[in-house]
Backbone as JSON, one array per atom type, in Angstrom:
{
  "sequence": "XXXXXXXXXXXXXXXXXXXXXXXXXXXXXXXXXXXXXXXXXXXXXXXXXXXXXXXXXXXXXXXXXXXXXXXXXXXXXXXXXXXXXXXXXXXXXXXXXXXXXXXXXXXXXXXXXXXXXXXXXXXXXXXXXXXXXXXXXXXXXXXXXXXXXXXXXXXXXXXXXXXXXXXXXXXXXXXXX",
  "N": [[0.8, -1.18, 0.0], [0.27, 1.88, 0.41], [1.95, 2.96, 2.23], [3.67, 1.39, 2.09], [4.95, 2.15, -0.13], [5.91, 4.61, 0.53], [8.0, 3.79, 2.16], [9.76, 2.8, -0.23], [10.33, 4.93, -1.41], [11.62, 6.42, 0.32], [13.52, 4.62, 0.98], [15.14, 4.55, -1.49], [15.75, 7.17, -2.21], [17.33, 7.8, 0.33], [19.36, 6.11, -1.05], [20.03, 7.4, -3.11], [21.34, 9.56, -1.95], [22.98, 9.54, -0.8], [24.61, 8.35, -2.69], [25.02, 10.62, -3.93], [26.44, 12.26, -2.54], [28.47, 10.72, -2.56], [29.67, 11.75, -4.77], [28.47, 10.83, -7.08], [27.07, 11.69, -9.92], [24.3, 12.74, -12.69], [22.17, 10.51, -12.3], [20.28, 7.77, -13.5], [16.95, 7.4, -12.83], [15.72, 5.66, -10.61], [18.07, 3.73, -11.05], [19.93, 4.25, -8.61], [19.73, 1.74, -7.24], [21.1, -0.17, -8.51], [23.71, -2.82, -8.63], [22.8, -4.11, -5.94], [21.41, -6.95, -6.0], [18.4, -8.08, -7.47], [16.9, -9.69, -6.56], [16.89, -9.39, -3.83], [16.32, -6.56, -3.26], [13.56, -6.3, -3.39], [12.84, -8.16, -1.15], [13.93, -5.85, 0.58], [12.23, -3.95, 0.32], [9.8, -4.7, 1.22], [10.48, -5.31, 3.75], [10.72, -2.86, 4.95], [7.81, -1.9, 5.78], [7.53, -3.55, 7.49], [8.68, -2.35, 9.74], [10.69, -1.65, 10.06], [13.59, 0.42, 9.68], [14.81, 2.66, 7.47], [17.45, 3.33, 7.9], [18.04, 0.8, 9.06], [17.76, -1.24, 6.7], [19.12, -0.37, 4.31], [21.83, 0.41, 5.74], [22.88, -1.53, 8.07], [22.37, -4.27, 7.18], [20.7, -5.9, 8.06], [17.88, -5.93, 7.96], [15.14, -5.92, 9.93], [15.9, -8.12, 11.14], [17.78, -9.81, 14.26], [19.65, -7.39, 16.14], [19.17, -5.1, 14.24], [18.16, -2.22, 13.61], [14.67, -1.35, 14.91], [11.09, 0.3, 14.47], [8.0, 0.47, 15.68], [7.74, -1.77, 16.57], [6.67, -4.28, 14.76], [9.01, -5.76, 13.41], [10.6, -6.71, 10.84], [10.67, -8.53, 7.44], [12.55, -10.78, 5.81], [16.07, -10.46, 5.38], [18.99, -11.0, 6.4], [22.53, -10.07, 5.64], [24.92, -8.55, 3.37], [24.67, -5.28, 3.75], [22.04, -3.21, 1.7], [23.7, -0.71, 0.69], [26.48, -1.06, 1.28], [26.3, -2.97, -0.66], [26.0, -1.34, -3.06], [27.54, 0.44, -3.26], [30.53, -1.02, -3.36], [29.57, -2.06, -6.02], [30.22, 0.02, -7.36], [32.41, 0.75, -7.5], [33.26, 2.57, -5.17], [34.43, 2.94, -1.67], [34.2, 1.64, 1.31], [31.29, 2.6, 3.47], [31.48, 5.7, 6.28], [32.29, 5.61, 9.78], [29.41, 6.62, 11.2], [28.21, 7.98, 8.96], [25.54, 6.36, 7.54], [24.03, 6.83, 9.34], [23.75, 9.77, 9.16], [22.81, 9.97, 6.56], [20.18, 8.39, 6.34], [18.7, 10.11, 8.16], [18.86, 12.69, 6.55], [17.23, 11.83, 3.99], [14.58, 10.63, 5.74], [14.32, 13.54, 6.32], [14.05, 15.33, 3.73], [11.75, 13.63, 2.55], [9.19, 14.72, 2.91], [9.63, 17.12, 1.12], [10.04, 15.6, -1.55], [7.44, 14.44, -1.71], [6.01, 16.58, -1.84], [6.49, 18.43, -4.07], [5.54, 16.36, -5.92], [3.22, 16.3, -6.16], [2.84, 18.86, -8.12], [3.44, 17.67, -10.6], [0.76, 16.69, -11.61], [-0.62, 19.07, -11.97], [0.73, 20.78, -13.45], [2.14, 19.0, -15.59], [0.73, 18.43, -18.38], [1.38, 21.0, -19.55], [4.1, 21.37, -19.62], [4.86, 18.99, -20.98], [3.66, 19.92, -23.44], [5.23, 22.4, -23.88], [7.56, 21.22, -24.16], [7.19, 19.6, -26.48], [6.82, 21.49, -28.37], [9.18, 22.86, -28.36], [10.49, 21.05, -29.52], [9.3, 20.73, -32.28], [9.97, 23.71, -33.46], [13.06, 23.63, -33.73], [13.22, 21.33, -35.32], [11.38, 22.59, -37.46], [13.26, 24.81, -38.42], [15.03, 23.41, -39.19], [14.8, 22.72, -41.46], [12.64, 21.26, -42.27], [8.8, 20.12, -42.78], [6.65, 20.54, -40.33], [4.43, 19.47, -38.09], [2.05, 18.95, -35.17], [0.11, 16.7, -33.6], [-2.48, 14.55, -32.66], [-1.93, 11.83, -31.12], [-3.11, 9.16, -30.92], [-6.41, 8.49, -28.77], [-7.19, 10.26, -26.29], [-8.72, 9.22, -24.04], [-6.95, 6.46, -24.09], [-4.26, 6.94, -23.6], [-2.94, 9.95, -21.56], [-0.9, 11.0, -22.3], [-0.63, 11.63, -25.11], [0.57, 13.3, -27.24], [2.22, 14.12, -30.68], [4.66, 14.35, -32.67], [4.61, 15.49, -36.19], [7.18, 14.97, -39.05], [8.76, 16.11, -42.19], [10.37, 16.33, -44.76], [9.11, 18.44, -47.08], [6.23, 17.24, -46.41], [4.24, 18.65, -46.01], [3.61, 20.09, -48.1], [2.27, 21.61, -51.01], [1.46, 19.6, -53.94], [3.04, 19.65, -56.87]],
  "CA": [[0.0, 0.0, 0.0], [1.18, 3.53, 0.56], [3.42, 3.03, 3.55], [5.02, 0.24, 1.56], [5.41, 2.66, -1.32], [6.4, 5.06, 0.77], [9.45, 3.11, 2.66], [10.32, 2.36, -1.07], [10.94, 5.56, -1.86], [12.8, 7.05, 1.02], [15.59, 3.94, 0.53], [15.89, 4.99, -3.14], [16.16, 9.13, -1.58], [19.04, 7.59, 0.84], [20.5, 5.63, -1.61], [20.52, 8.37, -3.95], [22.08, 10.82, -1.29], [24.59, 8.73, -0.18], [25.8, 8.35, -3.69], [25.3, 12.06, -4.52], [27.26, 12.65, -1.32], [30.21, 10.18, -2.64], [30.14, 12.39, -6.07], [27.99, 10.16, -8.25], [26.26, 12.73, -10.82], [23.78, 12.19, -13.02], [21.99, 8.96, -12.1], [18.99, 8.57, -14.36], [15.68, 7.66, -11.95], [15.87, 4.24, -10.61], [19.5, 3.14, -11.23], [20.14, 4.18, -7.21], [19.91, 0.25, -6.27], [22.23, -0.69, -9.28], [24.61, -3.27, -7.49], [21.98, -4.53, -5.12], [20.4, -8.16, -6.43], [16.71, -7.67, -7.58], [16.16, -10.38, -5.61], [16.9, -8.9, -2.21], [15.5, -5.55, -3.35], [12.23, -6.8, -3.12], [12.73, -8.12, 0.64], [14.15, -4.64, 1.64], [10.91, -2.84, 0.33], [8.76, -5.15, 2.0], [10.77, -4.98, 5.36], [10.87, -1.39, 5.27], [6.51, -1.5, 5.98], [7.32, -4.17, 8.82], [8.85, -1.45, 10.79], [12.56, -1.55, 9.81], [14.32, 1.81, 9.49], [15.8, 2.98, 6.5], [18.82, 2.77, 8.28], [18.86, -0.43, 9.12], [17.49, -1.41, 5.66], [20.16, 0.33, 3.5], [23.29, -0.3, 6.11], [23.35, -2.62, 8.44], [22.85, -5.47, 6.24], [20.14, -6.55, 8.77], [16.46, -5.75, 8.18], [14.22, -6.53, 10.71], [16.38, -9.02, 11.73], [18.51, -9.26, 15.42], [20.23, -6.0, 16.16], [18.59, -4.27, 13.55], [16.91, -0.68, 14.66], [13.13, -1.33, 14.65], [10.5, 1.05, 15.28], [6.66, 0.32, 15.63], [7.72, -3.31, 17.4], [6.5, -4.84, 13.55], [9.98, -6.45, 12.75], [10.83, -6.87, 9.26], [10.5, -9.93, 6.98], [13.61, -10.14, 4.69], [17.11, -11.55, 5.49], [20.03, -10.3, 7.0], [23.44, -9.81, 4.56], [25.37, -7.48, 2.59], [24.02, -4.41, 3.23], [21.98, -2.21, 0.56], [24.7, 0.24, 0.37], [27.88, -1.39, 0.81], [26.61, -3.56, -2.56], [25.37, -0.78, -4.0], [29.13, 0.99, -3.12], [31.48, -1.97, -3.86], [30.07, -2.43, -7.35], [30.53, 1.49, -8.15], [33.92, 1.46, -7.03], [33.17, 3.06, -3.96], [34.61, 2.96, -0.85], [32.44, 1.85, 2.18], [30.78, 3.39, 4.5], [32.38, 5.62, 7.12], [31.36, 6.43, 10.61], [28.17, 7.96, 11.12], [27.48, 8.46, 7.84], [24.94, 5.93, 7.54], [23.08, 7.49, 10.33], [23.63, 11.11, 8.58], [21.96, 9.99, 4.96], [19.11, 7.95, 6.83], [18.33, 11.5, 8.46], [18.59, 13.61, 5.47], [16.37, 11.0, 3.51], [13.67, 11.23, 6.0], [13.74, 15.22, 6.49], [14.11, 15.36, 2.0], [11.36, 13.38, 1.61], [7.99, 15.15, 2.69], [9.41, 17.87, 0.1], [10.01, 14.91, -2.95], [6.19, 14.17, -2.28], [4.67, 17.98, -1.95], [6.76, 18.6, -5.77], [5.39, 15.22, -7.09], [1.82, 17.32, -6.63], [3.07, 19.24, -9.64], [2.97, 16.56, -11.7], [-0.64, 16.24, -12.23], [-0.77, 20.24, -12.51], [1.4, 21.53, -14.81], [2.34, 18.25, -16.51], [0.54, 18.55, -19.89], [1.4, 22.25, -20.09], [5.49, 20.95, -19.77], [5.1, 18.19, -22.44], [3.4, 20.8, -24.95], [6.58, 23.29, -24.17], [8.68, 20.71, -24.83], [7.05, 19.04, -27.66], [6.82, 22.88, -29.27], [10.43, 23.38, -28.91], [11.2, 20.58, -30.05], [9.03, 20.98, -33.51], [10.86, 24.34, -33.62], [13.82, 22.75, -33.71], [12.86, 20.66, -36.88], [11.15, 23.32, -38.67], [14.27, 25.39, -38.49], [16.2, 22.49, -39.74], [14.34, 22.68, -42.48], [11.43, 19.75, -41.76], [7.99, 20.49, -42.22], [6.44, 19.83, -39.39], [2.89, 19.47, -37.4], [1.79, 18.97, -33.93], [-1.23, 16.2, -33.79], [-2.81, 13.66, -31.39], [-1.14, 10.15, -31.82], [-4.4, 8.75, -30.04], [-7.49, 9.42, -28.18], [-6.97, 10.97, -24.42], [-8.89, 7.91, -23.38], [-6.23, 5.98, -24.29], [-3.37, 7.65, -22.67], [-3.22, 11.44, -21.94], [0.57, 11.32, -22.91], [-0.87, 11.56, -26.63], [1.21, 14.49, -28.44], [2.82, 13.21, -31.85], [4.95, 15.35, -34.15], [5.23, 14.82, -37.71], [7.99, 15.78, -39.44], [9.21, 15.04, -43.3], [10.65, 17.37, -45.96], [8.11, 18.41, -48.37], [5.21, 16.54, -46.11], [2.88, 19.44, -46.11], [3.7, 21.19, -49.03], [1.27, 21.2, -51.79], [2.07, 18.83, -55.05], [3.23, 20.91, -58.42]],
  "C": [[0.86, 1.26, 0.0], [2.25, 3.47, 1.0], [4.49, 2.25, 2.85], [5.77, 0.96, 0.22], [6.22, 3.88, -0.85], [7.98, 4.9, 1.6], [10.48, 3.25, 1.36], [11.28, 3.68, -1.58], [11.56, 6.75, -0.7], [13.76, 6.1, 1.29], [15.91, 4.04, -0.04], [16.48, 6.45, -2.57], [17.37, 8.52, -1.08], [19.88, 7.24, -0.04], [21.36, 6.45, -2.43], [21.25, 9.59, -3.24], [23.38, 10.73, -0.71], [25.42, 8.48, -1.69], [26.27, 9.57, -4.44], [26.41, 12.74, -4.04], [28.6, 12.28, -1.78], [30.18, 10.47, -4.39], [29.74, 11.61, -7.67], [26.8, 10.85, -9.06], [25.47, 12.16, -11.97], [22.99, 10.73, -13.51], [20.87, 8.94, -12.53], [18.26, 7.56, -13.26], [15.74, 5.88, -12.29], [16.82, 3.43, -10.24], [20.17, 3.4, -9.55], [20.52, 2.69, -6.61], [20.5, -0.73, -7.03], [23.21, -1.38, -8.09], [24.07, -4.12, -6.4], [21.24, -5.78, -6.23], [19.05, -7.62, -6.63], [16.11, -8.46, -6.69], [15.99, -9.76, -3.66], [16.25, -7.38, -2.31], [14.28, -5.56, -2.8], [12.01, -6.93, -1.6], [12.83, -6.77, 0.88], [12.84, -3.84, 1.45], [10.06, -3.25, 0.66], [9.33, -4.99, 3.59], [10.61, -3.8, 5.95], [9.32, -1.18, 6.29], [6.61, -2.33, 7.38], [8.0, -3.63, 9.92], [10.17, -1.67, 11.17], [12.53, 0.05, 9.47], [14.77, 1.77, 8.1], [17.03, 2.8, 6.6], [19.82, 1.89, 8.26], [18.79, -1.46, 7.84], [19.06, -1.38, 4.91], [21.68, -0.37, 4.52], [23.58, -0.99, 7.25], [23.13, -3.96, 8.38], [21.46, -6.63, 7.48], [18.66, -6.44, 9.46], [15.34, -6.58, 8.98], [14.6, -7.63, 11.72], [16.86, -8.61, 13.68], [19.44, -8.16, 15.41], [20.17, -5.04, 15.16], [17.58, -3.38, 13.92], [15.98, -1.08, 14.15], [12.21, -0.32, 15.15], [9.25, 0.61, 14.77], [6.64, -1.24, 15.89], [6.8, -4.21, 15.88], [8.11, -6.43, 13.62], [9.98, -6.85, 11.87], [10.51, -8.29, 8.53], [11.9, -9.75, 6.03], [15.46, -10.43, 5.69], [18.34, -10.48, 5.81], [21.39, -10.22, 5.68], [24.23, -8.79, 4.99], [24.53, -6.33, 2.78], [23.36, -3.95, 2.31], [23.08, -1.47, 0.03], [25.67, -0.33, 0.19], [27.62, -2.04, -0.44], [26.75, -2.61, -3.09], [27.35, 0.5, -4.66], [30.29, 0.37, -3.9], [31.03, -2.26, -5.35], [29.7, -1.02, -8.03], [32.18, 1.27, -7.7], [34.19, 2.0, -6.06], [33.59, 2.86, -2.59], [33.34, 2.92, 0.37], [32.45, 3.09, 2.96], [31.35, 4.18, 5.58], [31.68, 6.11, 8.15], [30.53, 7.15, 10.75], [27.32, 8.6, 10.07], [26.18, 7.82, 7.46], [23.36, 6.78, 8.17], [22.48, 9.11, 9.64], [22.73, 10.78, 7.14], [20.29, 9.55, 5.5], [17.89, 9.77, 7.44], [18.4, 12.27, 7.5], [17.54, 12.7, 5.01], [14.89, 11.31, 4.31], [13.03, 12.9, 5.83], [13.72, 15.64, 4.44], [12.09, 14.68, 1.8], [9.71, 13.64, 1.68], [7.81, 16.02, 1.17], [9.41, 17.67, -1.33], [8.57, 15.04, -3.03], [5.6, 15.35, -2.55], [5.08, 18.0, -4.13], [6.27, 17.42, -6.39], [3.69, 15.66, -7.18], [1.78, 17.79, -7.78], [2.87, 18.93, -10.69], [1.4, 17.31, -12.75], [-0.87, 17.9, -12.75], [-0.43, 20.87, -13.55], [2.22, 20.07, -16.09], [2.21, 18.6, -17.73], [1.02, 19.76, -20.1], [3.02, 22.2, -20.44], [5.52, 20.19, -21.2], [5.01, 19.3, -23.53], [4.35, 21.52, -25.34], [7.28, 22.34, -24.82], [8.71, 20.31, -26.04], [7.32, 20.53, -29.03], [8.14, 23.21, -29.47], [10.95, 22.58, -30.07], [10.34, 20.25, -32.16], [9.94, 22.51, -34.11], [12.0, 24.22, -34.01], [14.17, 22.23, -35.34], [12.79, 21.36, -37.43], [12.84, 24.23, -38.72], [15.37, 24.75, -39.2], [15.83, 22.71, -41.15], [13.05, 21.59, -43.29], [10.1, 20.75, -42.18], [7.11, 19.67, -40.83], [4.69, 20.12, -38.7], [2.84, 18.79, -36.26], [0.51, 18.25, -34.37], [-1.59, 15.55, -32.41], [-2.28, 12.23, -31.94], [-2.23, 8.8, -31.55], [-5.3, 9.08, -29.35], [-6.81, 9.33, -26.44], [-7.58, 9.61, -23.49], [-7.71, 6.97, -23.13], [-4.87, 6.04, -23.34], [-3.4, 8.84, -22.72], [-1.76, 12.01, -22.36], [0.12, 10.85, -24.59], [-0.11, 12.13, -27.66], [1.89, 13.64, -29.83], [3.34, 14.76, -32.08], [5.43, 14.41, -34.94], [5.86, 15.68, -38.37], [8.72, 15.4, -40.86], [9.83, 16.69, -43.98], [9.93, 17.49, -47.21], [6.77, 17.99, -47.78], [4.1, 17.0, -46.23], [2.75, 20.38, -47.53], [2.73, 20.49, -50.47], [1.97, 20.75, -52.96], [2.49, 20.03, -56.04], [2.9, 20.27, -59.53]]
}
C-alpha cells in the first residue's frame, strides 16, 4: 500500500544521497539500487513497511532481523546480509561506509522526503502544459532544420493522456506541383 510505497521511496532518496554525497552525478531515476540483487530488493521494500528503518534497511545489512533498529515493534521480513549500500558501493567502485554516515543519509532521507512528495503534486498540474513546451520546442527545432512539421494527437486521451505526436518530413505538407 502507501506506507510500503512510501518506505520504497525514502531507501531509493538515501540511496541516492549517499551516492550524490560520494560524487555520483547524473543517475537517471531508478539506477540508485544498481549493485543490489533484484532479488533482495524486493525483501528490503517489503521490510521497510514491517517497521525496519531505512537505516537499518540500507546499512546494516540486517532488516528486521537481530540487532537491527526497529520502530513500531513490527519487525521486518527479509534476510540479514550485505548491506543495501555497501553492494550498491562496492560495485561502483566506492569505498564503504564511514562512521556515522549511515546514520547522517538515513536522516537527510527522512527530512528530503515530505518535500520529494509535496513537488510530485506538480505533476498532475502543470504536466501537460510541460510536455506541450517541450514538444513545441522541439518541432521548432525541426522546422528550423528545415522539416515540415505538425503537432497532432497520436491517439485518443482515453487511451493515454501522454498523446502528443509530431510529424515531421521534408516536403510533407507542401502542396504537389
Amino acid at each position: 500500500g502507501v506506507e510500503r510505497g512510501l518506505g520504497t521511496r525514502e531507501a531509493r532518496l538515501a540511496m541516492r544521497i549517499l551516492l550524490r554525497k560520494r560524487g555520483v552525478r547524473g543517475l537517471a531515476p531508478g539506477k540508485e539500487m544498481e549493485g543490489v540483487p533484484p532479488r533482495r530488493r524486493g525483501k528490503g521494500t517489503k521490510s521497510v513497511t514491517g517497521g525496519t528503518t531505512v537505516k537499518s534497511l540500507l546499512f546494516d545489512g540486517n532488516p528486521g532481523g537481530e540487532g537491527g533498529e526497529s520502530e513500531g515493534g513490527g519487525g521486518g521480513r527479509g534476510g540479514g546480509g550485505e548491506p543495501y549500500a555497501a553492494a550498491a558501493l562496492a560495485w561502483r567502485g566506492l569505498p564503504p561506509l564511514a562512521p556515522g554516515e549511515a546514520e547522517h543519509v538515513a536522516r537527510a532521507a527522512r527530512a528530503a522526503l515530505p518535500c520529494l512528495r509535496r513537488l510530485e503534486l506538480l505533476d498532475g498540474l502543470v504536466g501537460d502544459a510541460v510536455e506541450l513546451a517541450v514538444n513545441l520546442d522541439r518541432a521548432c527545432v525541426l522546422e528550423e532544420a528545415g522539416l515540415d512539421v505538425r503537432l497532432g494527437r497520436l491517439f485518443p486521451r482515453e487511451v493515454s493522456p501522454r498523446n502528443l505526436a509530431i510529424y515531421a518530413a521534408p516536403g510533407l505538407f507542401s502542396p504537389p506541383h
